[in-house]
PATOR-18862 format. One record per residue: residue in three letters; x, y, z of N, C-alpha, C in turn. Coordinates in steps of 0.05 Angstrom, whole numbers, padded with zeros to 5 digits, always signed. Each point is the difference from the previous one (the first is absolute). Layout:
% residues N
ALAXYZXYZXYZ;...
//
This chain:
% residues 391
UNK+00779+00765+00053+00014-00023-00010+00030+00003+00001;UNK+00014-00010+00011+00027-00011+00005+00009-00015-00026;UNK+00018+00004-00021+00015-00010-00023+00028+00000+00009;UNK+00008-00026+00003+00033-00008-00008+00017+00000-00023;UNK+00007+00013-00004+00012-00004-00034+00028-00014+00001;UNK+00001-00023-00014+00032-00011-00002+00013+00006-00025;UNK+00023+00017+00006+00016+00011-00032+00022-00017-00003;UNK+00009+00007-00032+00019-00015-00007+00023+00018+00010;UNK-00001+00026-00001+00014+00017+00008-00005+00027+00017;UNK+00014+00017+00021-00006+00018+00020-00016+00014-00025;UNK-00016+00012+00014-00031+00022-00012+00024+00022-00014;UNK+00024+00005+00022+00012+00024-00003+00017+00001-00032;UNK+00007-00023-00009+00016+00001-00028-00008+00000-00017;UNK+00006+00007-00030-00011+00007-00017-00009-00032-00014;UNK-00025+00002-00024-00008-00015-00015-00033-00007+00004;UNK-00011-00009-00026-00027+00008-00001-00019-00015+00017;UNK+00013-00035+00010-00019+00002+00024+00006+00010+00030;UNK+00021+00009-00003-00004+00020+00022-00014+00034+00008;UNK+00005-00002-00033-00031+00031-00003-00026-00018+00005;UNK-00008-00021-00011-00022-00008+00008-00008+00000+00026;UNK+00014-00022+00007-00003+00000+00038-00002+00020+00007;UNK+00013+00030+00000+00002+00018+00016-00028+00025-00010;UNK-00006-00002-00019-00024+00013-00011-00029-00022+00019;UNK+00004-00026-00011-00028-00013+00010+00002+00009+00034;UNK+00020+00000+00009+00006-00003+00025-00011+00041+00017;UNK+00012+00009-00017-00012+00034+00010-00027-00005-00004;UNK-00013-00012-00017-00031+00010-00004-00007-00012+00017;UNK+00006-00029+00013-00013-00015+00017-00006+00012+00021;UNK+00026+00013+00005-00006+00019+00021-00017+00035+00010;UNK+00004+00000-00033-00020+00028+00000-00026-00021+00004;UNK-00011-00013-00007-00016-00013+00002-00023-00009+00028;UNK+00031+00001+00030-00007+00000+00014+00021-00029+00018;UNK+00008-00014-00022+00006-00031+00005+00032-00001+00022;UNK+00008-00016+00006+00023-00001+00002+00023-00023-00014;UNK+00017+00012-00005+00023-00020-00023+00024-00001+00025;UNK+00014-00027-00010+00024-00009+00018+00018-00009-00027;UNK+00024+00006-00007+00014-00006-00015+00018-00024+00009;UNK+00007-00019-00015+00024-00029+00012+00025+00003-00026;UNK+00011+00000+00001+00023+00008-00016+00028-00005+00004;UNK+00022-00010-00010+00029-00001+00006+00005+00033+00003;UNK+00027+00002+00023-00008+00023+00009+00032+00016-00022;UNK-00013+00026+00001+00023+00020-00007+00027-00015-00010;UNK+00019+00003-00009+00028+00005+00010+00012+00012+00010;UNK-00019+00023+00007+00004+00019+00023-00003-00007+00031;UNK-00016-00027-00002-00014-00010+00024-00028+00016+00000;UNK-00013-00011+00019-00027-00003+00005-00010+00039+00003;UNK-00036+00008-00010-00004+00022+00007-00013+00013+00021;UNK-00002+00012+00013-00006+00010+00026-00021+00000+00006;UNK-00032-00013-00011-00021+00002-00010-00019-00021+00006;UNK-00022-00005+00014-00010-00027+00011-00019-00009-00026;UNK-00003+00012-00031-00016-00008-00018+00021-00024-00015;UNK+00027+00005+00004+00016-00019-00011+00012-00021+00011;UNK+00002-00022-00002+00014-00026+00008+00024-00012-00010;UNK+00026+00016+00007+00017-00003-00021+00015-00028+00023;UNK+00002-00017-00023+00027-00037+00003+00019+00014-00003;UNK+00015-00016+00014+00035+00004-00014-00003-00019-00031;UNK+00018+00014-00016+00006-00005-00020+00028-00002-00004;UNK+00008-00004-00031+00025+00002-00013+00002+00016-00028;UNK+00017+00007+00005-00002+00021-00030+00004-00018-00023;UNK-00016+00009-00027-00001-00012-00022+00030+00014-00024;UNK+00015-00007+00006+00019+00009-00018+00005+00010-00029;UNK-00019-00008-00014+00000+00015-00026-00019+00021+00005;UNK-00020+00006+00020-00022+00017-00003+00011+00023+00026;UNK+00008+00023+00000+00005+00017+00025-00017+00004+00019;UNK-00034+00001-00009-00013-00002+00022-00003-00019+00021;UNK+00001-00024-00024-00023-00020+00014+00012-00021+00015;UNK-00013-00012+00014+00012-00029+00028-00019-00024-00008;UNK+00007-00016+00014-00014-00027+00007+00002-00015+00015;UNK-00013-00015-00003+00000-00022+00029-00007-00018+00005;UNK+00007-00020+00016-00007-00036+00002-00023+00008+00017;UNK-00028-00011-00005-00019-00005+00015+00005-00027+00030;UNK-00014+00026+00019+00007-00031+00028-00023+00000+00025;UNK+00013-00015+00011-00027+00007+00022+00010+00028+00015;UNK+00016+00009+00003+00009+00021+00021-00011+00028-00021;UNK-00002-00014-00022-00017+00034-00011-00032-00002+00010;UNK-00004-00021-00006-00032+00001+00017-00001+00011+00024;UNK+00021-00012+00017+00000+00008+00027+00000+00039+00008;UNK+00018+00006-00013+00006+00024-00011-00027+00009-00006;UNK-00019-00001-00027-00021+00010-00004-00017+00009+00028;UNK-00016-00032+00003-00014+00003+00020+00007+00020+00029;UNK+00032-00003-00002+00002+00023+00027-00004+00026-00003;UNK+00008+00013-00027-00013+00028-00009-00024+00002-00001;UNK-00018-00026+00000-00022+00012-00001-00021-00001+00024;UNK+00014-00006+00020-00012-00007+00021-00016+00030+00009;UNK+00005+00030-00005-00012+00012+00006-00019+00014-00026;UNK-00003-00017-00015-00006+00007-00022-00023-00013-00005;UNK-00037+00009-00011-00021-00013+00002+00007-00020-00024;UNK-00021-00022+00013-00005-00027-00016+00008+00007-00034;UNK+00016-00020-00002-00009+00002-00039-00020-00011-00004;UNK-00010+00017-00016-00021-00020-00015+00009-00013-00027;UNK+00016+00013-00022+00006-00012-00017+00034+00001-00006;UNK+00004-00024-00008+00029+00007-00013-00004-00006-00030;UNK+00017+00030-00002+00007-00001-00034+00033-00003-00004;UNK+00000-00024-00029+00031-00017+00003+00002+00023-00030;UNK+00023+00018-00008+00003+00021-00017+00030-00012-00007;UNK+00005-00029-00003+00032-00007-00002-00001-00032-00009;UNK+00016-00006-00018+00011-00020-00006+00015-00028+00012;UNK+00023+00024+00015+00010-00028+00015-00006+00005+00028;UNK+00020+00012+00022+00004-00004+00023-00032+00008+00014;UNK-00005+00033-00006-00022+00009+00008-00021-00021-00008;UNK-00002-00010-00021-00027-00019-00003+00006-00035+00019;UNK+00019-00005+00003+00006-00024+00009-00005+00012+00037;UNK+00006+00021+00012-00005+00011+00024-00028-00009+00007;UNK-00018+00026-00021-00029+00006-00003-00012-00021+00007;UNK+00008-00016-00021-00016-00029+00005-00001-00010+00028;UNK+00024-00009+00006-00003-00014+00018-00017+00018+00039;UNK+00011+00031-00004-00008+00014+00017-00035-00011-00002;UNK-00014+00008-00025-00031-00003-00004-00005-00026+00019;UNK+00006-00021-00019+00003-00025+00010-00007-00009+00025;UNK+00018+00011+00009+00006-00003+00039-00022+00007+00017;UNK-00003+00032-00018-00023+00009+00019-00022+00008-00015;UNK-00008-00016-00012-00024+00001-00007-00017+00019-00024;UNK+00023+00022-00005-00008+00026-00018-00009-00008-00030;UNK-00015+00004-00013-00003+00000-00024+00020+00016-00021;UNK+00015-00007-00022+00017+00005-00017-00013+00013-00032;UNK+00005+00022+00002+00003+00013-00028+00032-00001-00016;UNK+00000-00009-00021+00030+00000-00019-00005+00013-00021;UNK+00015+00026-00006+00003+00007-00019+00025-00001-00016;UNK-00002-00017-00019+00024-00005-00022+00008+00023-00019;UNK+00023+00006+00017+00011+00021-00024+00030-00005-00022;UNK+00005-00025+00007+00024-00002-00016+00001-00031-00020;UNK+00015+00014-00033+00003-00029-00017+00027-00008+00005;UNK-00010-00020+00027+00024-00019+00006+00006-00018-00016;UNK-00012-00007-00029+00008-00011-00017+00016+00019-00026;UNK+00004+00017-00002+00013+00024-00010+00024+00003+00018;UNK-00001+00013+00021+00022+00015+00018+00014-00023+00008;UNK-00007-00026+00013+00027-00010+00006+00005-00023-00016;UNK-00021-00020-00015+00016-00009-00025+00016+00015-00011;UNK-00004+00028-00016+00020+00012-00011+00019+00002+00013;UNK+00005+00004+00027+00023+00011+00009+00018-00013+00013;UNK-00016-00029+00009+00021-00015+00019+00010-00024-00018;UNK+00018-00015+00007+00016-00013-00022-00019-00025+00011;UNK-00002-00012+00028-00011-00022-00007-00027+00004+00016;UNK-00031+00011-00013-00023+00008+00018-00011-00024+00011;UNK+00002-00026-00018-00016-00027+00014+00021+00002+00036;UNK+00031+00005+00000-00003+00003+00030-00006+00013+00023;UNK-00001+00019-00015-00015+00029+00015-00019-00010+00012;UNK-00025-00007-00023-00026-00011+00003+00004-00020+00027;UNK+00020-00018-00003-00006-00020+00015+00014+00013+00029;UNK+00007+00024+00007+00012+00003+00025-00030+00018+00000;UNK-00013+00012-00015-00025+00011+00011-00019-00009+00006;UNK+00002-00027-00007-00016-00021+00013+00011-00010+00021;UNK+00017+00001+00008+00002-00003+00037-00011+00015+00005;UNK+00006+00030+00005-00019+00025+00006-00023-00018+00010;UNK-00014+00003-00018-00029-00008-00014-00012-00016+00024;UNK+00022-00034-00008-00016-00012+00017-00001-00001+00033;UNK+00023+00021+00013+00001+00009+00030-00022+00025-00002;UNK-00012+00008-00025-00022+00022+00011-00022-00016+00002;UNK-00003-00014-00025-00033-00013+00010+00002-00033+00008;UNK+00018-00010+00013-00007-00021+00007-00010-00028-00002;UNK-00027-00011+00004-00003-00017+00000-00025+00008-00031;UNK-00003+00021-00015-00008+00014-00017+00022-00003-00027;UNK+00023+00004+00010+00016-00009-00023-00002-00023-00019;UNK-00001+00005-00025-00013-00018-00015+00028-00019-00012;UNK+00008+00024-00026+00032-00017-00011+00021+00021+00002;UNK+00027-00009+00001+00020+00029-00021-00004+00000-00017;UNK+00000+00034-00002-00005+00005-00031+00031+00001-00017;UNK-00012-00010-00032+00021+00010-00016+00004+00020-00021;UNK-00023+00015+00005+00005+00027-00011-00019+00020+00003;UNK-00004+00027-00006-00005+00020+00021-00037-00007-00002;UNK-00013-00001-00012-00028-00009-00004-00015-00023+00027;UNK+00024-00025-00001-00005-00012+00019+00006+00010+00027;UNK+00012+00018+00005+00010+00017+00024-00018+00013+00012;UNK-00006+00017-00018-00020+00021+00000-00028-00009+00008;UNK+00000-00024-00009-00033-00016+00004+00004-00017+00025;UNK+00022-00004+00005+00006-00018+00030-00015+00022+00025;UNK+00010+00027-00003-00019+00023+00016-00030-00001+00005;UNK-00005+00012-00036-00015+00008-00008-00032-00017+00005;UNK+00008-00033-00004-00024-00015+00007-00009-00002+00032;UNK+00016+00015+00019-00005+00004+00029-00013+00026+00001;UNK+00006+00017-00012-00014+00036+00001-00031-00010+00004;UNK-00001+00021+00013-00037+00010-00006-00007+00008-00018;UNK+00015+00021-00009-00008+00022-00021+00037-00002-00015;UNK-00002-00002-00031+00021+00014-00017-00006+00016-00013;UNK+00024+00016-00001-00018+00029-00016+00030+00005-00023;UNK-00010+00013-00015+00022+00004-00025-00001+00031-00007;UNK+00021+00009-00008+00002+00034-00003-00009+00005-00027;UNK-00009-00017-00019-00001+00004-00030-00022-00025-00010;UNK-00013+00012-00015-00018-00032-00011+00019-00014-00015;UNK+00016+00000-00017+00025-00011-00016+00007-00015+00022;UNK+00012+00005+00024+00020-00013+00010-00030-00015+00019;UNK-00020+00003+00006-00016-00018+00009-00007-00020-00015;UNK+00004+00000-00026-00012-00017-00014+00026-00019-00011;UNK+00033+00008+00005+00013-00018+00000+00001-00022+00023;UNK+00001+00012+00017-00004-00014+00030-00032-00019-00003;UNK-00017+00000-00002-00023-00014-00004+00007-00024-00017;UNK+00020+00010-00013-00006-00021-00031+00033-00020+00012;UNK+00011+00005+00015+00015-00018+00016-00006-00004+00028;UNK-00022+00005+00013-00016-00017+00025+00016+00014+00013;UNK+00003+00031+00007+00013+00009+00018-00034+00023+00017;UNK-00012-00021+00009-00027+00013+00016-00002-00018+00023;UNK-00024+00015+00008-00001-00010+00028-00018-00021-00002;UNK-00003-00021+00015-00009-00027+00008-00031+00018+00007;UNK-00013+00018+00019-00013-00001+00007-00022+00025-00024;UNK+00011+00009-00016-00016+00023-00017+00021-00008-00023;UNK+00004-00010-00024+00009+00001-00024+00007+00026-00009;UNK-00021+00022+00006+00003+00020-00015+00015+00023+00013;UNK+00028+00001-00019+00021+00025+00011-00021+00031-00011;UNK+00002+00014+00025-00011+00023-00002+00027+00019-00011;UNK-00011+00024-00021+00018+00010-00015+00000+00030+00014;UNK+00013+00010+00013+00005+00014+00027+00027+00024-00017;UNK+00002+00014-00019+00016+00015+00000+00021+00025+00017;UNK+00018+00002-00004+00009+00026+00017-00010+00024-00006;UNK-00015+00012+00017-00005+00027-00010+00011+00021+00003;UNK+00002+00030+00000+00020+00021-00003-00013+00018+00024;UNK+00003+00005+00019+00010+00023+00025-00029+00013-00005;UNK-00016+00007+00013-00024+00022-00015+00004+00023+00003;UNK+00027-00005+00018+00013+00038+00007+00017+00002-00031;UNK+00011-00014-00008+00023+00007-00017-00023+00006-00026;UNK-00027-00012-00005-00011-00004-00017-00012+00040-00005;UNK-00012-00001+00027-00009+00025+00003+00013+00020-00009;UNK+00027+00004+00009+00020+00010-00007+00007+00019-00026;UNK+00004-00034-00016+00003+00000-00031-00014+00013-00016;UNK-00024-00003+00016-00030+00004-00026+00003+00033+00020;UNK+00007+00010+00013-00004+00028+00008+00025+00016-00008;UNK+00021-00014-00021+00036+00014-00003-00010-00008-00027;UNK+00001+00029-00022+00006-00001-00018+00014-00015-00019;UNK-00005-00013-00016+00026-00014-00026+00019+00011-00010;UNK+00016+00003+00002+00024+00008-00009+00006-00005-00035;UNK-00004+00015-00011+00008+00007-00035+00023+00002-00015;UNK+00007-00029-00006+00030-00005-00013-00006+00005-00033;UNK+00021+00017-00005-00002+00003-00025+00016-00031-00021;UNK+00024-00009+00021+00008-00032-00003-00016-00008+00015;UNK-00013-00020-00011-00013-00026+00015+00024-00020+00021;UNK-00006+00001+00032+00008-00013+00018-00011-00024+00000;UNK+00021-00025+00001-00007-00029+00004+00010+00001+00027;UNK-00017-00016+00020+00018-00011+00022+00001-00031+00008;UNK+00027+00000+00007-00001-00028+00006+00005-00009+00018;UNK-00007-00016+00026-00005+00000+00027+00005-00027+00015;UNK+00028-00014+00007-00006-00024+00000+00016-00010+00017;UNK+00017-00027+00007+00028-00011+00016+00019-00008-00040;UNK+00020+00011+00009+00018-00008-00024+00008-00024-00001;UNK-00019-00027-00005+00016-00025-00003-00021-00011-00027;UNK+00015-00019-00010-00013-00014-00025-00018-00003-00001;UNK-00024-00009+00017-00014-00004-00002-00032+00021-00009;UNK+00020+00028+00007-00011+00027-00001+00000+00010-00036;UNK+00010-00018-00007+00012+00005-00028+00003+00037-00009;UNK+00020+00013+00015+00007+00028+00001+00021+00004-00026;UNK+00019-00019+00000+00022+00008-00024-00020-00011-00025;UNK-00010-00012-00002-00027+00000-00026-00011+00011-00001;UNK-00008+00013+00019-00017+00029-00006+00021+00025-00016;UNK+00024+00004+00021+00016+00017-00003+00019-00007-00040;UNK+00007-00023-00011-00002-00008-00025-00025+00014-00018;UNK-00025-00006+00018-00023+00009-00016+00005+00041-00004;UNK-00002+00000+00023+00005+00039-00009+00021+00003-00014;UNK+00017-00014-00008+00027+00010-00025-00015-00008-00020;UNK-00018-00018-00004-00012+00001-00020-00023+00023-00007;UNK-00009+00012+00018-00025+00019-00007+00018+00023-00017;UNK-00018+00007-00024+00012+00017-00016-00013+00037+00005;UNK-00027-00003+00017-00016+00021+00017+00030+00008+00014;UNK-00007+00026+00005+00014+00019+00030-00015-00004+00025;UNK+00016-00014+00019-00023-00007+00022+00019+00007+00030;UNK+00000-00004+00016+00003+00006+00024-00003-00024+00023;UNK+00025-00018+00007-00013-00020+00023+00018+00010+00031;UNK-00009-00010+00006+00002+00000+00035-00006-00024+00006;UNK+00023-00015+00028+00002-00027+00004+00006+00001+00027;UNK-00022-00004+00013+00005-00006+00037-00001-00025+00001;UNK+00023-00013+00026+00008-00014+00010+00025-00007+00006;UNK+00013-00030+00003+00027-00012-00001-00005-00025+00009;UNK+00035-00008-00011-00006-00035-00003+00027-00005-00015;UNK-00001-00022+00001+00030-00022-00007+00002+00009-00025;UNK-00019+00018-00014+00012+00004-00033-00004+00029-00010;UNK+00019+00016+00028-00011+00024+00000+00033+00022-00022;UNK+00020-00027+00006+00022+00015-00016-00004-00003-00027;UNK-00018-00028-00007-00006-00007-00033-00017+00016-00007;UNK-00016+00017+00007-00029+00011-00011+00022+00034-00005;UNK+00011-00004+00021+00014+00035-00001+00009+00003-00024;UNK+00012-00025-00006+00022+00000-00028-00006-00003-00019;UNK-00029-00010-00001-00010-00005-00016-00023+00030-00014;UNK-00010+00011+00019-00022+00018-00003+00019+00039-00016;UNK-00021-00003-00012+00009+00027-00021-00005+00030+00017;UNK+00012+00021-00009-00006+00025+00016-00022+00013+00005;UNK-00028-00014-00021-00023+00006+00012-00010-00020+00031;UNK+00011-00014+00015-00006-00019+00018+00008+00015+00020;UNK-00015+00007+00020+00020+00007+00034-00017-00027+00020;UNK+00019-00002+00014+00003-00028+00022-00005+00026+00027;UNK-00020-00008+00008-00010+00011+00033+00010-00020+00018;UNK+00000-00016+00000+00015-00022+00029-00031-00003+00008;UNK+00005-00017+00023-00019-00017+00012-00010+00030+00011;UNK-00034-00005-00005-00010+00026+00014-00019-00022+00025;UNK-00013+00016+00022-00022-00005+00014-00021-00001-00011;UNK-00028-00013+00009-00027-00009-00011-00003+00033-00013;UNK-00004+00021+00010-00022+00026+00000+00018+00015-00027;UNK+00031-00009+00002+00010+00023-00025+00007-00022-00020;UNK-00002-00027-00002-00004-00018-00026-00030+00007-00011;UNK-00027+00004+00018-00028+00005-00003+00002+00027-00015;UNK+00015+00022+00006+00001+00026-00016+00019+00006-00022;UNK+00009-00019+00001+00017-00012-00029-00014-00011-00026;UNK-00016-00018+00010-00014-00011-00016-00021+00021-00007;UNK-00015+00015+00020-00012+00015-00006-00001+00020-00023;UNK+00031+00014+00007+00007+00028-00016+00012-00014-00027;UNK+00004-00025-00012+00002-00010-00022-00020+00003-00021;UNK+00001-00007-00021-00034+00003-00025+00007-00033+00002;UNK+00018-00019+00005+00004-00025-00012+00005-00015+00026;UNK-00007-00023+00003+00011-00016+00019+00008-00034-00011;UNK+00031-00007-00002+00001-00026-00012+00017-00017+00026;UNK-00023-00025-00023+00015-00021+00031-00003-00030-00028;UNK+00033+00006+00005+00016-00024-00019-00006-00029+00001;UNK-00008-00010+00024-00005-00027+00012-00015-00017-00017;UNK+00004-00025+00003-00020-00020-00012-00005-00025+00018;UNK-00023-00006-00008+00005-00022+00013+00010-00001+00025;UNK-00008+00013+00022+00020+00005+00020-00023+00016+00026;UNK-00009+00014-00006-00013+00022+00018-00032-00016+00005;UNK-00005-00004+00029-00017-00008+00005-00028+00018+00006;UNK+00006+00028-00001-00018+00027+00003+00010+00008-00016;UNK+00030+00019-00009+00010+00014-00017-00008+00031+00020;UNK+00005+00014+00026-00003+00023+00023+00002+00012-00023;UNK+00017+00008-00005+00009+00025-00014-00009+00007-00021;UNK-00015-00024-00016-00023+00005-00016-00024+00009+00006;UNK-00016-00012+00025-00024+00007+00002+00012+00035+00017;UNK+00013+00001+00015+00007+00031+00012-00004+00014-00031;UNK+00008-00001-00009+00007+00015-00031-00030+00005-00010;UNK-00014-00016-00006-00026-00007-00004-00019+00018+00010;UNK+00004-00011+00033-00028+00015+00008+00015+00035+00010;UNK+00026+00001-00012+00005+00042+00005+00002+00006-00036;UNK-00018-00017-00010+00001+00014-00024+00029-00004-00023;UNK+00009-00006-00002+00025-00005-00007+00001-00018-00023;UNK+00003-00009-00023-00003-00017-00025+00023-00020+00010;UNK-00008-00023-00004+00022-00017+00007+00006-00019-00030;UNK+00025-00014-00007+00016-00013-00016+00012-00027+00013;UNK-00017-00022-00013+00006-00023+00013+00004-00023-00015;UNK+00016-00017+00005+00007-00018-00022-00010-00036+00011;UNK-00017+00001+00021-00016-00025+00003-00028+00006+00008;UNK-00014-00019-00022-00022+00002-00006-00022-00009+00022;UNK+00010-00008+00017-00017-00016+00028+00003+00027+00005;UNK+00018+00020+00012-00002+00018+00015-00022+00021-00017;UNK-00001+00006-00025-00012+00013-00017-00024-00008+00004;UNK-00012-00025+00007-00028-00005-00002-00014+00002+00029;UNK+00010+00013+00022-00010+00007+00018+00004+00030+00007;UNK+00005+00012-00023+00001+00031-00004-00034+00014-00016;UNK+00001+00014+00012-00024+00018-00009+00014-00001-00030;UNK-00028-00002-00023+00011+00007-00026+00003+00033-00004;UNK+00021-00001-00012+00009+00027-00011+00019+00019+00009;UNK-00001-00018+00034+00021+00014+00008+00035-00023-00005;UNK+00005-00011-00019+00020-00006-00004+00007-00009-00020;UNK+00023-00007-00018+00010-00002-00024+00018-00025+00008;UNK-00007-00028-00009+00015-00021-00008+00022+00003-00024;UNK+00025-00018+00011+00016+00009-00024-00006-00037-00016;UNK+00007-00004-00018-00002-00017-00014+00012-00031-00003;UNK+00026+00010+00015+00009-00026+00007+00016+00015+00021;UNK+00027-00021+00006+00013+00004+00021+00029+00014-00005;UNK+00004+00007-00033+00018+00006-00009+00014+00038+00003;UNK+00022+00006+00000+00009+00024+00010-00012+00017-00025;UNK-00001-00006-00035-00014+00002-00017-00031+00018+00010;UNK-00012-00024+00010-00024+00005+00014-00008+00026+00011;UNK+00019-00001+00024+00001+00022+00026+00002+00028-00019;UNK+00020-00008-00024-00001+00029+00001-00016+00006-00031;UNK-00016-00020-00005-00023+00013-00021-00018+00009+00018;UNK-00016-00010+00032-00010+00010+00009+00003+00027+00016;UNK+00030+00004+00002+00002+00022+00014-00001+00025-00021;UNK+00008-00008-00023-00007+00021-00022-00028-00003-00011;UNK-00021-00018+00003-00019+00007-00006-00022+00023+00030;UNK+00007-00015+00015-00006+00020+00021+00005+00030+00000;UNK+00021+00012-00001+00018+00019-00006-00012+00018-00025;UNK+00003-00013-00017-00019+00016-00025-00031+00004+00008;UNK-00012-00016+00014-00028-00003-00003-00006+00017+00039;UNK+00025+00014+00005-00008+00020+00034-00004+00023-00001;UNK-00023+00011+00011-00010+00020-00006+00007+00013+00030;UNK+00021+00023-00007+00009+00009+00030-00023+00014+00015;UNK-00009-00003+00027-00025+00008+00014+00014+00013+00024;UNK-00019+00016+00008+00009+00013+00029-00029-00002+00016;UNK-00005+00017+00023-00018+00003+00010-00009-00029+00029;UNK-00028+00003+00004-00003-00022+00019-00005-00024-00007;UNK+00002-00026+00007-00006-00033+00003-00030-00007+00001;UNK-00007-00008-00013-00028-00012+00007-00005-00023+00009;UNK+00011-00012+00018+00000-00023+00017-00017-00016+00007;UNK-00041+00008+00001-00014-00010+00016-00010-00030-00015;UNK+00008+00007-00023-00003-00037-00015+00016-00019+00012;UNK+00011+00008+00013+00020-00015+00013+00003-00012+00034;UNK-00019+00006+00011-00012-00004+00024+00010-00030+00011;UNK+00000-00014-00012-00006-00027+00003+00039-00007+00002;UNK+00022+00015+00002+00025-00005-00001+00008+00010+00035;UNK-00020+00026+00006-00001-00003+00030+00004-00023+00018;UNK+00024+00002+00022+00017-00014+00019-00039-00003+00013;UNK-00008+00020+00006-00029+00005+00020-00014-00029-00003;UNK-00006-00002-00038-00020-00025-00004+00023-00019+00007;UNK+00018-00001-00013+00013-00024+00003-00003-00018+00033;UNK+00000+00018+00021-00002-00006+00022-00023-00015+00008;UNK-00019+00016-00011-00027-00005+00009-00006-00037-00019;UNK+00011+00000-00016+00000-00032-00015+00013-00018+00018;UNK+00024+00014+00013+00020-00025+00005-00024-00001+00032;UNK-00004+00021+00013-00017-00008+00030-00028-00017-00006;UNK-00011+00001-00024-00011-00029-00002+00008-00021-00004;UNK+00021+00003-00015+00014-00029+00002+00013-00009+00029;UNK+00014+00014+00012-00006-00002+00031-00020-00023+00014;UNK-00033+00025+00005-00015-00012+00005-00006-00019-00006;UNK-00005-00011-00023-00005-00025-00018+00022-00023+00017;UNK+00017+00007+00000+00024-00027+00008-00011-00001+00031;UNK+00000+00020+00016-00014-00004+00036-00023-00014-00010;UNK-00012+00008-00007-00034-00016+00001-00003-00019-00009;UNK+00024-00019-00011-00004-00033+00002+00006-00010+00018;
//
């Protein structure tokens, strides 16, 4: 099977659906399959590599990695000529919001491919919050929209729900990283016309890195390690976390990988138990979280999987979370809700944790955990695959 994947961004930059893509995308291929990546390319320019399809782009100016780009016909053109030595697709999967999904579409379209969409972002969160006026956003993403699907185009949308479902009722298959965030999308008609029912398709974790873990000893802090693992912008709610540990009256220990627009406020803010790692790569953020007893993720309302939770999760790791959607698609017991959203909060739970850690060493007992394997995850999404060919 031949899979196209359309990203919002190159495979190569950091952020969690680009760990996705690039994990579903290795197994596919251990698997046997072959993957073609479509992507705005580098700012480095394009990579040397016939699995990737890098557009010209434009750099996104508040973000250092990332680009974008006006969807046109000359990217189609573009596609199809990389792939001319490349076997038939059989499916395209749209892994993007705007440009990549407005591409996807219309590429499917043309020629005939059946469409898998997996929704990974609350575009009613991220750019209401962020843009001053989103109804015109919306309405320039509905041009997009209606040059991808055409005579399929229904209305412009005026806000991210209607956007999202302008796609979404053309897919074959939608799939969601979290039952929470499937069940928001359902309950605003963001499914497909031809199956109602969004399949709940999580990211799973590396089965090398898994193996790994469960074969490397735990590491025995006599302070209890919190880690916190994220992009530094508001929405990550990091300086409310970081408020919350001035409040914990426990001796505790955090560690904070990443960076972001609010990386000089958190510095100034965070006490001499805090060290800042900088933006790490997928495999040493994974052994971060690992070698922690604690893993917190500040967010609310916001996280449509919550990665860095379920990573935490299935290597054993106690996680600290302050939204309750994300909490109720956690195995019980392995996590501690804080109470409300307050810095108060954060740090009664970080001191009740703290009192109640019993320092351990020795090996991981992992095999309850089977089901967080990248391996199954694969083997779900290649039926959903098949399922979309065989109508």
């Amino acid at each position: 099977m031949h899979v196209l994947i359309f990203c919002e961004q190159h495979p190569f930059t950091l952020g969690g659906a680009q760990v996705s893509v690039n994990l579903q995308a290795e197994f596919l291929e251990r698997a046997g399959h072959t993957v073609t990546f479509v992507s705005p390319a580098l700012r480095s320019g394009p990579v040397d590599d016939k699995r990737y399809i890098d557009l010209p782009s434009f750099a996104v100016p508040t973000v250092a990695e990332y680009t974008w780009m006006w969807p046109r016909q000359s990217h189609l053109t573009q596609i199809a000529y990389a792939l001319r030595n490349r076997p038939p697709v059989d499916i395209v999967h749209v892994q993007s919001d705007f440009w990549g999904a407005a591409l996807g579409y219309r590429f499917a379209h043309e020629n005939g491919i059946p469409i898998v969409h997996t929704m990974h972002h609350r575009l009613d969160v991220g750019v209401d919050g962020s843009i001053p006026f989103p109804g015109l956003f919306y309405a320039m993403l509905g041009q997009w929209q209606k040059w991808s699907l055409g005579s399929r185009f229904d209305k412009r949308p005026r806000r991210a729900f209607d956007y999202l479902a302008g796609y979404a009722h053309h897919a074959d298959v939608v799939t969601a990283p979290s039952g929470h965030f499937a069940r928001l999308l359902t309950h605003n008609d963001v499914t497909s016309r031809r199956n109602s029912e969004i399949a709940v398709v999580p990211t799973g974790i590396n089965d090398d890195v898994l193996d790994a873990v469960a074969h490397t000893p735990r590491i025995k802090h006599a302070t209890p390690v919190y880690a916190w693992v994220g992009r530094f912008s508001p929405e990550k709610r990091l300086l409310e976390f970081l408020d919350g540990v001035d409040r914990a009256t426990e001796q505790l220990s955090v560690v904070i990988a990443g960076g972001g627009a609010l990386e000089k406020k958190a510095k100034a803010r965070a006490g001499e138990n805090v060290v800042f790692l900088g933006a790490l790569p997928y495999d040493r953020a994974i052994d971060v979280i690992a070698e922690a007893d604690f893993l917190v993720q500040s967010s609310n309302d916001f996280e449509t999987q919550g990665m860095t939770v379920t990573e935490a999760v299935s290597l054993g790791t106690h996680v600290i979370v302050v939204d309750a959607e994300i909490a109720g698609d956690l195995p019980a017991g392995s996590y501690t809700l804080t109470t409300d959203l307050t810095a108060a909060a954060m740090g009664r739970a970080l001191d009740s944790t703290a009192r109640n850690h019993v320092p351990s060493a020795g090996m991981r007992n992992l095999e309850h955990l089977v089901e967080f394997r990248q391996s199954r995850r694969t083997e779900t999404m290649l039926d959903l695959y098949r399922r979309a060919i065989a109508r």
